[in-house]
N, C-alpha and C positions, 0 to 999 in steps of 0.2 A: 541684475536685480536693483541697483542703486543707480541707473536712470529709468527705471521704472516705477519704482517709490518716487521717484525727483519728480517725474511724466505725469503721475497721476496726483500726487500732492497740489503742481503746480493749475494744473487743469479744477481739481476743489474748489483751489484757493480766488482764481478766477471767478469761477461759476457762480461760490456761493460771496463774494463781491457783487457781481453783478447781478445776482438775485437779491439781495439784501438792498440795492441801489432803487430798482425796482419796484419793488414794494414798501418801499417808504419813500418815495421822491412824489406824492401826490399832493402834500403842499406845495412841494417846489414848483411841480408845474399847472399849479391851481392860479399860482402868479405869474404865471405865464415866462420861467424864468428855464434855463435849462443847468442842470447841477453843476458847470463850470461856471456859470452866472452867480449863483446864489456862495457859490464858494467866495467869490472873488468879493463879491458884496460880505460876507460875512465875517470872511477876513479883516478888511477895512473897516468892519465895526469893532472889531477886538480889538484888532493891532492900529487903526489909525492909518493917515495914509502913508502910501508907500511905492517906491519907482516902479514902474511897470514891469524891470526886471525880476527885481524881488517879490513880487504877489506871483508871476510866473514860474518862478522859482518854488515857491510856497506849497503850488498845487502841482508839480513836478511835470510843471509843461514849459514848451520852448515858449521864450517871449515874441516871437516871430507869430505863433498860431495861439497866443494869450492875447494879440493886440485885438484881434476879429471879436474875442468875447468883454473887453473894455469899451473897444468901438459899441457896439452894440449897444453896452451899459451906457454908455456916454451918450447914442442916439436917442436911447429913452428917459435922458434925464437924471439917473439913477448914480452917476460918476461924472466926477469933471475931473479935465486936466489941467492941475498945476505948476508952475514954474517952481521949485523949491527958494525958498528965502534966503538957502545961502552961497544954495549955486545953483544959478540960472541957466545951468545947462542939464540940470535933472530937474523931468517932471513928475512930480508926485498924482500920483491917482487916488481921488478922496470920495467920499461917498456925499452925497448932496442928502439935503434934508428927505427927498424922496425917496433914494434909497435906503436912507436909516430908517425910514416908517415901513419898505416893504419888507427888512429884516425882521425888526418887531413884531410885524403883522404875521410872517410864517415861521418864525423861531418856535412858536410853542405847541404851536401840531406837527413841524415837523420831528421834533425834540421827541414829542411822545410816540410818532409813529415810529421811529430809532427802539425807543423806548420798548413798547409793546413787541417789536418785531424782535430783539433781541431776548426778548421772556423767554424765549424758548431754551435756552439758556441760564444754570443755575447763575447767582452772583458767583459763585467761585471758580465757576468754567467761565467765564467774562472774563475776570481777573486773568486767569490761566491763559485764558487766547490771548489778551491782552499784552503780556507779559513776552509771550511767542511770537505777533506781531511784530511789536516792537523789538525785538530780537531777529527778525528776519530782513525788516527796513533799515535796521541801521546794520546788518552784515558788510562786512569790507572785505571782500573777498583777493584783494588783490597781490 
């Protein structure tokens, strides 16, 4: 019974992620960006820049397969790499003025399409999943 409930819970929680992804990722790729793109950009507009590690770190992926979606960023102008100023052996990854305009530019239809999508939901079932979320991600099971 209780890896059954785990089985089916775990399979939901999947699904309706990646439904929820889905149907609001049509800013994102209106910009022709794919959602570990747009994440990485958006981060570095909140937080500023930061080593390649820690933004992969951030998005809960290996910096090893975070560098292909930097690169990318970087090919299109949208991110550069810098040397940090006070050690020259970490490079900080920053957003270039193009990238901060394609942020600006899909922050606010994607915001709303988040928005709208998640209406189906009272505010205080938000709240609640919210609260269980966050209680599931930082579980320490060890």
């Amino acid at each position: 019974m209780r890896e059954r409930r785990a089985l089916d819970l775990f399979v939901k929680l999947v699904h309706a992620s990646a439904s929820v992804e889905a149907r609001t990722s049509g800013p994102v790729l209106a910009a022709g960006l794919t959602s570990s793109q747009f994440g990485a950009l958006e981060t570095l507009y909140f937080v500023g820049p930061l080593p390649a590690g820690q933004l992969a770190d951030k998005h809960l992926k290996s910096p090893n397969n975070f560098t292909l979606v930097i690169t990318n960023l970087e090919k299109r102008g949208l991110v550069r790499r810098e040397k940090a100023p006070n050690d020259r052996r970490v490079v900080l990854i920053e957003l270039t003025p193009a990238g901060r305009e394609i942020v600006e530019a899909t922050m606010p239809s994607y915001v709303q399409a988040i928005v709208t999508d998640l209406d189906v939901l009272t505010p205080a079932e938000q709240d609640q999943l919210a609260a269980l979320l966050r209680k599931l991600g930082r579980a320490d099971l060890r």
